[in-house]
N, C-alpha and C positions, 0 to 999 in steps of 0.2 A: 365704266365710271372713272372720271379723273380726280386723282386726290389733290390735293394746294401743298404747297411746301409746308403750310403749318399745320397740317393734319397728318402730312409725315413725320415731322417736328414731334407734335405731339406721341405717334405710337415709337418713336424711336424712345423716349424718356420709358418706356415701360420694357425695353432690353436689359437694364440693370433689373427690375424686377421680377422676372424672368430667370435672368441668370442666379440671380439669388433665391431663386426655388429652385431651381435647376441645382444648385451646390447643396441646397440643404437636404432635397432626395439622394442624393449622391454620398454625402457624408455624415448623414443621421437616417438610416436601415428603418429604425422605430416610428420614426415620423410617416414612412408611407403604412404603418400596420395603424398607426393614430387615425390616419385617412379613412381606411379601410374600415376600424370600429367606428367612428363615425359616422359613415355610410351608413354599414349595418346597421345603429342606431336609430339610424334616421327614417331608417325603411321598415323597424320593427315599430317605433313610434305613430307611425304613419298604421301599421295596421293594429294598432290598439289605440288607434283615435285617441290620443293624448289632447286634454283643453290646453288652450290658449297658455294658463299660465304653465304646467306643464313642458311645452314646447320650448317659452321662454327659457326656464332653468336646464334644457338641455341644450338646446342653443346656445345658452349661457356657459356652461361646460365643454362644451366642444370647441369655443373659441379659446376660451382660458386655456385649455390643455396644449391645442394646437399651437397658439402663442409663447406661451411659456416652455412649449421645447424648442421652439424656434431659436427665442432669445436663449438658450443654454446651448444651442447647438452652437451659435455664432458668439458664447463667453467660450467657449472649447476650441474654438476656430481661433482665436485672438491670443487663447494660453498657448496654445498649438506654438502657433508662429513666434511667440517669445520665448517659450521652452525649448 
């Protein structure tokens, strides 16, 4: 299968995204055990048939959490470098 220059174009823009989880496993340990509860959450959820709404607010938690160590990992990354 041949790719076009703009399909290359395009997966190259997803190297910084990439590398920027690739740094954030690297220099925040707690983020891949975040991954990890999450997982297990998802697969305990799944065998206690949790409804729809349910699923939503853990969904909804897992992204918040995930997110929000992100961004704390990368204000630490930024103190890091100015300190």
């Amino acid at each position: 299968m041949h790719m076009d220059w703009l399909e290359i174009k395009q997966l190259k823009r997803f190297k910084y995204t990439f590398d920027g989880f690739k740094t954030l496993l690297l220099k925040d340990h707690n983020y891949l055990l975040h991954i990890v509860i999450a997982i297990i959450t998802i697969i305990l959820g799944y065998i206690c048939q949790l409804s729809a709404t349910e699923w939503l607010f853990i969904i909804l938690a897992i992204f918040l959490v995930l997110t929000i160590e992100a961004v704390n990992t990368a204000i630490e990354c930024v103190v890091d470098l100015v300190t």
